[in-house]
TIRO-2110 file (N, C-alpha, C; in Angstrom, 1 decimal):
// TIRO-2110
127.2, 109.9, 117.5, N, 1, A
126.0, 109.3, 117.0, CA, 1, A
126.3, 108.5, 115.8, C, 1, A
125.5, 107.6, 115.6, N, 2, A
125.6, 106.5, 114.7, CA, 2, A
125.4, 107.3, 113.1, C, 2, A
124.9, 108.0, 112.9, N, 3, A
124.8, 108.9, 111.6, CA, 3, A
125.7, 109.7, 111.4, C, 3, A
126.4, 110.1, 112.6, N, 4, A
127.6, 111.0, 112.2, CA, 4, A
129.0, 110.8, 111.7, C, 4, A
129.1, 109.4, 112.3, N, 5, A
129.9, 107.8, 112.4, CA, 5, A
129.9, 107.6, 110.9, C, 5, A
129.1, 107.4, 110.3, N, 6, A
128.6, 106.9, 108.9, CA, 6, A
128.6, 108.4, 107.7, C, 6, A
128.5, 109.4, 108.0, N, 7, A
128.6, 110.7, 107.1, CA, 7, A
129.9, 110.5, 107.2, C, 7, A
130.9, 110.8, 108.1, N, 8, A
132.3, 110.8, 108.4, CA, 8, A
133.3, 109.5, 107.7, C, 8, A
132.6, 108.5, 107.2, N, 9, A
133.4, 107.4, 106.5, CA, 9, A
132.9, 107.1, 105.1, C, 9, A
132.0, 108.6, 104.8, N, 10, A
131.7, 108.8, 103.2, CA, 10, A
130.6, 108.1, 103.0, C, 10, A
129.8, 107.3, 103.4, N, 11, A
128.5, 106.9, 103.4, CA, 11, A
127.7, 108.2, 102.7, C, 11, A
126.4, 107.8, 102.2, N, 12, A
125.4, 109.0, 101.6, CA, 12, A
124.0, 108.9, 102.5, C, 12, A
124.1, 109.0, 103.2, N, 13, A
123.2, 109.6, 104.2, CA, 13, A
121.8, 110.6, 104.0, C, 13, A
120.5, 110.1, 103.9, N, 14, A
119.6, 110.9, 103.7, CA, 14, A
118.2, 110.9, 105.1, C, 14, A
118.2, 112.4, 105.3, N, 15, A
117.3, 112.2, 106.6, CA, 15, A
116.4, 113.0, 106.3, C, 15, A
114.5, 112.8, 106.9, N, 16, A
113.5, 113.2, 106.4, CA, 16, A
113.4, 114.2, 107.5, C, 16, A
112.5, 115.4, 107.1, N, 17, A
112.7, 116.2, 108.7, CA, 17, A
111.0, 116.8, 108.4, C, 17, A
110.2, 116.7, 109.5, N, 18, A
109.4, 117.9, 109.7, CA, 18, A
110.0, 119.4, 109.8, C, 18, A
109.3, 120.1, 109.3, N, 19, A
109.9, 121.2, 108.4, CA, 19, A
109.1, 122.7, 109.1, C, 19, A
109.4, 124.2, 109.7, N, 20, A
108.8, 124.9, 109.6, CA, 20, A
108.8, 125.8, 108.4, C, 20, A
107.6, 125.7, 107.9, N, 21, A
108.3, 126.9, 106.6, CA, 21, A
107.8, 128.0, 106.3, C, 21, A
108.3, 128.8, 105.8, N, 22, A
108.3, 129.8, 105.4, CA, 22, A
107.2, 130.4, 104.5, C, 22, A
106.4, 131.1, 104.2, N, 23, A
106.3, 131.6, 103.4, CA, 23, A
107.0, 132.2, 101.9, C, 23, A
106.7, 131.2, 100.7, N, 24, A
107.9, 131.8, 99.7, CA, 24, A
106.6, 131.9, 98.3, C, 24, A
107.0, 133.2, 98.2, N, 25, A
106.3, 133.7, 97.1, CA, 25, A
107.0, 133.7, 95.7, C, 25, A
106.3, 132.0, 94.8, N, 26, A
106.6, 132.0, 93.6, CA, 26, A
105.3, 133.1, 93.0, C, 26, A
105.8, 132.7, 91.4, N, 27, A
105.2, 132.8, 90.0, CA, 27, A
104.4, 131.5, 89.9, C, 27, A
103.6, 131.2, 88.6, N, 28, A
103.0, 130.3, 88.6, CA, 28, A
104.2, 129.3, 87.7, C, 28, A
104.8, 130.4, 87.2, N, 29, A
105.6, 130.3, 85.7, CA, 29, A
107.2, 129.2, 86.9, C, 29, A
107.0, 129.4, 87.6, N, 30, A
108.3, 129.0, 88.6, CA, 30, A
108.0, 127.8, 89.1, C, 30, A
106.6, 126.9, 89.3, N, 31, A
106.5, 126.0, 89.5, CA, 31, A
106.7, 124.8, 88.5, C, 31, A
107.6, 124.2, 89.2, N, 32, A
107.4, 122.6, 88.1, CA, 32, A
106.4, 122.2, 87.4, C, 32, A
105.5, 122.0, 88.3, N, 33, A
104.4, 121.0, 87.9, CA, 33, A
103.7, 121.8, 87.4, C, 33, A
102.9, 123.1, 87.7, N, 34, A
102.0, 124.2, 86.6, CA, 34, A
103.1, 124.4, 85.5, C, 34, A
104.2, 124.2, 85.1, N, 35, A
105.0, 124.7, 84.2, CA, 35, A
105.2, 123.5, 83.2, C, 35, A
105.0, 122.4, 83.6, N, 36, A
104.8, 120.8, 82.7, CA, 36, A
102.9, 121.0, 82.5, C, 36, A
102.5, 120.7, 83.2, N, 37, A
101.3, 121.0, 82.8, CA, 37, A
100.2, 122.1, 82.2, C, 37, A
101.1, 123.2, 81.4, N, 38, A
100.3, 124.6, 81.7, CA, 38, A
98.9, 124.7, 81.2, C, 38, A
98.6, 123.8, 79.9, N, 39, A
97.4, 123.7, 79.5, CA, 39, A
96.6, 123.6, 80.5, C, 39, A
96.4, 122.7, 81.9, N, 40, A
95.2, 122.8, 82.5, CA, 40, A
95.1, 124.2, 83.7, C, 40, A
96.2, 125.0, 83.9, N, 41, A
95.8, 125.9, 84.9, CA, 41, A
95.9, 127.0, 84.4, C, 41, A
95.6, 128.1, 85.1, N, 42, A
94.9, 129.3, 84.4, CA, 42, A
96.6, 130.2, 83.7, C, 42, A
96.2, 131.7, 83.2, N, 43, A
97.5, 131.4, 83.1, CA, 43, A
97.9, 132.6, 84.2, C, 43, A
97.2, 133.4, 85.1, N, 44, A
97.0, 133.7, 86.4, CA, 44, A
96.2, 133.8, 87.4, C, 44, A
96.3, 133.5, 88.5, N, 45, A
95.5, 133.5, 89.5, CA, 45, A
94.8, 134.8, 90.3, C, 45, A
93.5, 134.5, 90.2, N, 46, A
92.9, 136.1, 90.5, CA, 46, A
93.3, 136.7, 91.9, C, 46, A
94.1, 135.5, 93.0, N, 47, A
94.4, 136.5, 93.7, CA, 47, A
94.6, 135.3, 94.6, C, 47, A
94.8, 135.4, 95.8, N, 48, A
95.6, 134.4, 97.3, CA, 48, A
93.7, 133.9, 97.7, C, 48, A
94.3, 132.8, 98.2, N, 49, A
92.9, 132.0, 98.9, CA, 49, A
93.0, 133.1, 100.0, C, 49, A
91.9, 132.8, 100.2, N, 50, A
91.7, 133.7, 102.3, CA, 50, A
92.2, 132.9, 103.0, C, 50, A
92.6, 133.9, 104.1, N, 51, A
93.6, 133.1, 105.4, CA, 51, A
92.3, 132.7, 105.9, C, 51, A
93.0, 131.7, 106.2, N, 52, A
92.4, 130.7, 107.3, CA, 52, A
92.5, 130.9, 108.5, C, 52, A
91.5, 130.9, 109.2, N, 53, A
91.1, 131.2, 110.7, CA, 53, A
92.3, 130.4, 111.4, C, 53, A
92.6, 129.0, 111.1, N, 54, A
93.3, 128.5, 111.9, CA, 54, A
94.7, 127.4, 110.9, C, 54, A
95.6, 128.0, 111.5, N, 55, A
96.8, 127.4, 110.9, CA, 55, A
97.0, 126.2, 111.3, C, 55, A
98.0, 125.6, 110.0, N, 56, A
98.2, 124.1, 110.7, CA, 56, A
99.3, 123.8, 111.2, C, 56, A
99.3, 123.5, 112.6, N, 57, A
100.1, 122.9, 113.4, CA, 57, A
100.3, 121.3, 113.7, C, 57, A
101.1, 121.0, 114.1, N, 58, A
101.3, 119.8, 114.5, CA, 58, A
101.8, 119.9, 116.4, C, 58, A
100.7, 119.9, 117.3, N, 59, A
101.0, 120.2, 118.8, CA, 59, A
101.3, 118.9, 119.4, C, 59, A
102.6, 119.1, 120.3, N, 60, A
103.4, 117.6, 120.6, CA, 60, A
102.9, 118.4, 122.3, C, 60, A
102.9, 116.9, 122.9, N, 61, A
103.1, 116.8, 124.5, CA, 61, A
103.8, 117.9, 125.1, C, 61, A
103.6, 118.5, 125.5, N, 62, A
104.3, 120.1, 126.5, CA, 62, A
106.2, 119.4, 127.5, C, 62, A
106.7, 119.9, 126.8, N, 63, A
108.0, 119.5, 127.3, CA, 63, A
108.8, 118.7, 126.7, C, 63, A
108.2, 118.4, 125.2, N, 64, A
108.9, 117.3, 124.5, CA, 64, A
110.0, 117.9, 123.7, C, 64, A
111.0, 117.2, 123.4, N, 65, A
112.4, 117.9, 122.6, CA, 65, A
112.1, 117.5, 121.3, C, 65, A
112.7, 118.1, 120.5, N, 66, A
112.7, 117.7, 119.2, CA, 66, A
113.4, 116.5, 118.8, C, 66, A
112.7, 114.9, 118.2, N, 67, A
112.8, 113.9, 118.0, CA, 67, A
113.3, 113.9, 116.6, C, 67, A
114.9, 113.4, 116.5, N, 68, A
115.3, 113.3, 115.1, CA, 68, A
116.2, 111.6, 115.2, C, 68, A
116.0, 111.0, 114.4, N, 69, A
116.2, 109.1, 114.6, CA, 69, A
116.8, 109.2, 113.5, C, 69, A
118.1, 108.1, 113.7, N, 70, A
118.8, 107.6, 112.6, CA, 70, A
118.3, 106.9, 111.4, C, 70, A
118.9, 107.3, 110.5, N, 71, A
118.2, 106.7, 108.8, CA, 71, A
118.7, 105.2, 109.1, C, 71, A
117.5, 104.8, 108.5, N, 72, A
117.5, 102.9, 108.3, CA, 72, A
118.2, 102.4, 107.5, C, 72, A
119.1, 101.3, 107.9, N, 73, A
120.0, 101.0, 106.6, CA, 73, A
119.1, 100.5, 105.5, C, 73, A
119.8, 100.5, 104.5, N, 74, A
119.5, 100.5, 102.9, CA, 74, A
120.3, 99.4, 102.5, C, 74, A
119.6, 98.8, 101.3, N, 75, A
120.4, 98.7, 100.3, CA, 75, A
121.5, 99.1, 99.4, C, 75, A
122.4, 99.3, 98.4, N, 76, A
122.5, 100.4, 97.8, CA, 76, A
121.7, 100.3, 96.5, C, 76, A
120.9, 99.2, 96.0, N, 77, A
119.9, 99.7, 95.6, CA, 77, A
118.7, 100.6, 96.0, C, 77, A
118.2, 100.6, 96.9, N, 78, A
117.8, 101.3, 97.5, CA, 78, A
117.6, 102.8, 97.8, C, 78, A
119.0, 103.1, 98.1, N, 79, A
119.9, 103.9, 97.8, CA, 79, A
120.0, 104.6, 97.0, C, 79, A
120.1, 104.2, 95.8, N, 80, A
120.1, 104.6, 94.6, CA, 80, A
119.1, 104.9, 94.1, C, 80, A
117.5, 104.3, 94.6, N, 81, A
116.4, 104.2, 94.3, CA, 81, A
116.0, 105.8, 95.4, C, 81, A
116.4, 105.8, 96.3, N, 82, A
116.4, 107.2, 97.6, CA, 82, A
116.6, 108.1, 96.7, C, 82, A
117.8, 108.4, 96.2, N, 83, A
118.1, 109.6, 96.1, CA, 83, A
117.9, 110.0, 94.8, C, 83, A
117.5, 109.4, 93.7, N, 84, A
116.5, 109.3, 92.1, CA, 84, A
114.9, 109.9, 92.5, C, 84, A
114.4, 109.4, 93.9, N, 85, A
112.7, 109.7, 94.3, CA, 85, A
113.4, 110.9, 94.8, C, 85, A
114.0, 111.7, 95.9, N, 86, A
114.3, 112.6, 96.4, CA, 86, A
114.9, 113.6, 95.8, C, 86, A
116.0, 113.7, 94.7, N, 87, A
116.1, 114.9, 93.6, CA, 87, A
115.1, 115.2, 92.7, C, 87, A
114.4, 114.0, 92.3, N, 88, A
112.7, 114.3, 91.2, CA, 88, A
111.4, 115.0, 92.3, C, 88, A
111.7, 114.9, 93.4, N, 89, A
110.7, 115.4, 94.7, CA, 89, A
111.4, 117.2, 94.4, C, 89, A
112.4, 117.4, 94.8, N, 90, A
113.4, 118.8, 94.6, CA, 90, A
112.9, 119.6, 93.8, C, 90, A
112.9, 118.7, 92.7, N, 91, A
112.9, 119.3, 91.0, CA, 91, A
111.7, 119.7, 91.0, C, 91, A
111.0, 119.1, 91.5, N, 92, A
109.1, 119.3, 91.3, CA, 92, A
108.8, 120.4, 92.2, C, 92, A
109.9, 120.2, 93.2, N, 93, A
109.2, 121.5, 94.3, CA, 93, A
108.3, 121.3, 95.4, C, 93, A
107.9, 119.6, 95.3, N, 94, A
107.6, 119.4, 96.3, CA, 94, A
108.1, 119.2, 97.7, C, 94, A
109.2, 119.2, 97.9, N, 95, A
110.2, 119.5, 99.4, CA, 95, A
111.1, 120.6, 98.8, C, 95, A
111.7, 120.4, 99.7, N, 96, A
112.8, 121.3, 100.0, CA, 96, A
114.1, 120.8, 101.0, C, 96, A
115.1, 121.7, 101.1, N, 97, A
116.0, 121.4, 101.8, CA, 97, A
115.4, 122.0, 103.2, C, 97, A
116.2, 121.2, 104.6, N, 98, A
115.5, 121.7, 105.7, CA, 98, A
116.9, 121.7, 106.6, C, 98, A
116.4, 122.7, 107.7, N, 99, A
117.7, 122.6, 109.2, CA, 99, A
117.2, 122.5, 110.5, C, 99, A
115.6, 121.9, 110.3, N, 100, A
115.2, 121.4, 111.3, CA, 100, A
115.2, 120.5, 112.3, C, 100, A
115.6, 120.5, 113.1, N, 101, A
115.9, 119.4, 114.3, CA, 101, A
115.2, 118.7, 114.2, C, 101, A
114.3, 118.2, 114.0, N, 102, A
113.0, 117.5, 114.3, CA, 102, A
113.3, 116.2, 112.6, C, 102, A
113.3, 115.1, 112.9, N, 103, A
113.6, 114.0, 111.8, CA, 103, A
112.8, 112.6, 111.6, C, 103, A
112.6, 112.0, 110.5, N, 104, A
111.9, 111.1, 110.5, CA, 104, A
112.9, 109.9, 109.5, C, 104, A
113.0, 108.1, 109.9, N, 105, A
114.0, 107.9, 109.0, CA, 105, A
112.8, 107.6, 107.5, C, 105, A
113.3, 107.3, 107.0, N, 106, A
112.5, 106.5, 105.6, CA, 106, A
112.8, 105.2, 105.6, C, 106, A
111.8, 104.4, 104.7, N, 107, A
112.0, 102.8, 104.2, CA, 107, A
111.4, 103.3, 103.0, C, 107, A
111.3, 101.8, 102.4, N, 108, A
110.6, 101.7, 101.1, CA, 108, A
109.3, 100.6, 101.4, C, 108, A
108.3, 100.8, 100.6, N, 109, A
107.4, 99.7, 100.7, CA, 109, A
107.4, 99.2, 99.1, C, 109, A
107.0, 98.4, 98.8, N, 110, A
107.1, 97.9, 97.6, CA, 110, A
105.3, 98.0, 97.4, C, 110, A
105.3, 98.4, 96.6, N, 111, A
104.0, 98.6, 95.1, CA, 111, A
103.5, 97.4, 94.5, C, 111, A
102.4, 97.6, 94.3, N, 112, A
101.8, 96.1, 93.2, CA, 112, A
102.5, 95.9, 92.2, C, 112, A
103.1, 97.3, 91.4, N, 113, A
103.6, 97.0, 90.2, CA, 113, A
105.0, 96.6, 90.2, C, 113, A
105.4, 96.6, 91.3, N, 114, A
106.8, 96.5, 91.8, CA, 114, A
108.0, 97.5, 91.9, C, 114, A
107.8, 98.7, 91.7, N, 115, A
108.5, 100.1, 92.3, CA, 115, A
108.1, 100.3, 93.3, C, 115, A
108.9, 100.8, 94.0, N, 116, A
108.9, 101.2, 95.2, CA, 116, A
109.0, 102.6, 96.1, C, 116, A
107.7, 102.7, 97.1, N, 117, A
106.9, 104.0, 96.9, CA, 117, A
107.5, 104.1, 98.7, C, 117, A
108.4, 105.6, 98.5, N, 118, A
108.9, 106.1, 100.1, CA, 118, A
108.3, 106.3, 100.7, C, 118, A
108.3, 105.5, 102.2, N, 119, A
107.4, 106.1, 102.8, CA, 119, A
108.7, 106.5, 104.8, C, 119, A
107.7, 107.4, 104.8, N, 120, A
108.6, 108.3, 106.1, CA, 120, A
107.6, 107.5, 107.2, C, 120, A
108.6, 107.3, 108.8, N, 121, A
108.4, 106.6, 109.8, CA, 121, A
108.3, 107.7, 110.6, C, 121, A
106.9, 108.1, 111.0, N, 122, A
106.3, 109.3, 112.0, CA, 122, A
106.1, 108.8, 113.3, C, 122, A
106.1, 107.5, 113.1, N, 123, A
106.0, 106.5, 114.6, CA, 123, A
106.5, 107.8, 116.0, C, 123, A
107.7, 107.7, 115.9, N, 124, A
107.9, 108.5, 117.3, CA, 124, A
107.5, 109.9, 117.1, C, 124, A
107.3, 110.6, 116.3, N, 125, A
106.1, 111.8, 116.0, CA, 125, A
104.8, 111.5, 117.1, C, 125, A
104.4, 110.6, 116.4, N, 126, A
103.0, 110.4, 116.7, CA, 126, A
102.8, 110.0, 118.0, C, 126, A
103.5, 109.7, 119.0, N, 127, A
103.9, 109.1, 120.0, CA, 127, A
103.9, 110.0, 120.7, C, 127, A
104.4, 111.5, 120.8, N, 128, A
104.3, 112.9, 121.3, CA, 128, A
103.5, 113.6, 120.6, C, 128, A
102.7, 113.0, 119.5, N, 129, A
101.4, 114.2, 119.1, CA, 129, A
100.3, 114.3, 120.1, C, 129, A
99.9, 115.7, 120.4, N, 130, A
98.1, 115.5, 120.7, CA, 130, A
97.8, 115.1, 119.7, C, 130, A
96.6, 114.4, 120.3, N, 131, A
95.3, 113.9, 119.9, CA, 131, A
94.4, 114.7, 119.6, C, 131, A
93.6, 114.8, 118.4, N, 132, A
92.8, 115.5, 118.1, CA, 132, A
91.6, 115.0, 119.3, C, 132, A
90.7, 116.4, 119.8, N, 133, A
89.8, 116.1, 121.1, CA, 133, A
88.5, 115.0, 119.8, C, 133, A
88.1, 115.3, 118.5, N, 134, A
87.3, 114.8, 118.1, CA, 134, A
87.4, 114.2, 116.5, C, 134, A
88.6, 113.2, 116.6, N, 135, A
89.0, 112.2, 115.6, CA, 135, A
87.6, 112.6, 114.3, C, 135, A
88.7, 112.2, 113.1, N, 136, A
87.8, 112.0, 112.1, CA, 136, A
87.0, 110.9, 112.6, C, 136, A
85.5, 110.3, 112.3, N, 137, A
84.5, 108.9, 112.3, CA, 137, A
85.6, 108.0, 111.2, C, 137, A
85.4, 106.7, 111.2, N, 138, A
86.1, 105.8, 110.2, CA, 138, A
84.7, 105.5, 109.4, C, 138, A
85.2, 105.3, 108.1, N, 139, A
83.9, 105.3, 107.4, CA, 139, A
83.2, 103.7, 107.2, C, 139, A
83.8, 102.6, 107.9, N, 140, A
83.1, 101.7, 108.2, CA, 140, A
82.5, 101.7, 108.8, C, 140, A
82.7, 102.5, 110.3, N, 141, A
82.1, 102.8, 111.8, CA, 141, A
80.8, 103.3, 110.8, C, 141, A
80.5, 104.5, 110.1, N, 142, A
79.6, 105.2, 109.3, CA, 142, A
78.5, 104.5, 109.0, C, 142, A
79.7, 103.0, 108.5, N, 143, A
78.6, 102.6, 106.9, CA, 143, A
77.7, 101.5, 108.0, C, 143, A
78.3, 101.4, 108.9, N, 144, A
77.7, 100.4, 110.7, CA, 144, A
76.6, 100.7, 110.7, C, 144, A
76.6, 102.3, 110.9, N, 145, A
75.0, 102.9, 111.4, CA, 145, A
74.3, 102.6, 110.2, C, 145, A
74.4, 102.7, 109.1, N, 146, A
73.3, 102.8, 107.9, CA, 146, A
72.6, 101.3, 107.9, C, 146, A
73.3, 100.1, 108.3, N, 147, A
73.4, 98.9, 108.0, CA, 147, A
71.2, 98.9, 108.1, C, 147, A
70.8, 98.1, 107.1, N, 148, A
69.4, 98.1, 107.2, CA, 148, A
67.9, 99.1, 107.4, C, 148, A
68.5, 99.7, 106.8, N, 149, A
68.5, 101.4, 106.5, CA, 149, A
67.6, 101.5, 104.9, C, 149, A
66.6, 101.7, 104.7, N, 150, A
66.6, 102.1, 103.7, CA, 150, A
66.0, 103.9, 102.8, C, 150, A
65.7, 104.5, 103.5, N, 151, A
65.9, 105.7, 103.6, CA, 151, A
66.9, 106.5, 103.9, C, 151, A
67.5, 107.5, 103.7, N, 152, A
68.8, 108.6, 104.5, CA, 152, A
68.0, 109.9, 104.2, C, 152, A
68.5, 110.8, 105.1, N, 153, A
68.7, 112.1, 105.2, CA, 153, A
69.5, 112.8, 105.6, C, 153, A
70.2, 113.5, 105.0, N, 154, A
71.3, 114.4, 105.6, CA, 154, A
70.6, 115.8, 105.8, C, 154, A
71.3, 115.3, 107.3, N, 155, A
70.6, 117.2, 108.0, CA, 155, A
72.2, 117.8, 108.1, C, 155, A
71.7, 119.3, 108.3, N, 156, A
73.3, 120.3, 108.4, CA, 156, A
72.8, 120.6, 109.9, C, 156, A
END
């Protein structure tokens, strides 16, 4: 494989993965971000949200294998700009390290302000996802019906 080609000649190689995870029971005190910001959150939590009737999955096409795609070449700015967003992601706690089969590559898109904000390529994800039987509405479709409207009522 073309990524294996490229780890093996010392290249720095970074790959996005859908992740199953675990259950891991911090502190509050152990999170990054409650630990930079302590003033706004409590300084314990009265107890676990309730389980949810229904977990979140991501259900692919019946018989599909796990889709992992070669990382996009880079810059070595880029590069450099990769793995500065991806150790501050670590640090904060927001990912993790993964050994999941299942991969996504990354680009960059560029920002108004001109940094550049990672974004992961789910394209062939999405390509084997079900389809939810009853899509969110788009809130233009929404604002369609109201058009000449000048009353509303929301019923439950």
């Amino acid at each position: 494989m073309e990524a294996r080609r490229l780890m093996l000649e010392g290249c720095e190689i970074y790959l996005a993965h859908v992740i199953d995870a675990e259950k891991v029971n911090l502190t509050l005190k152990e999170i990054p971000v409650v630990r930079d910001f302590s003033e706004v959150f409590p300084d314990d939590l009265p107890g676990l949200p309730p389980h949810r009737e229904v977990d979140f999955t991501i259900e692919t096409l019946p018989g599909v294998a796990p889709i992992s795609i070669s990382p996009y070449r880079m810059a070595p700015v880029e590069l450099q700009e990769l793995k500065k967003q991806i150790e501050e992601l670590l640090e904060k706690g927001f990912i993790r390290p993964s050994t999941s089969p299942w991969g996504a590559p990354v680009l960059f898109g560029k920002k108004k302000d001109g940094s550049m904000r990672l974004c992961v390529d789910y394209r062939q994800l999405n390509r084997v996802t079900v389809k939810n039987k009853y899509p969110l509405p788009r809130i233009d479709d929404l604002l369609d019906q109201l058009k000449g409207l000048q009353h509303f009522q929301r019923s439950i």
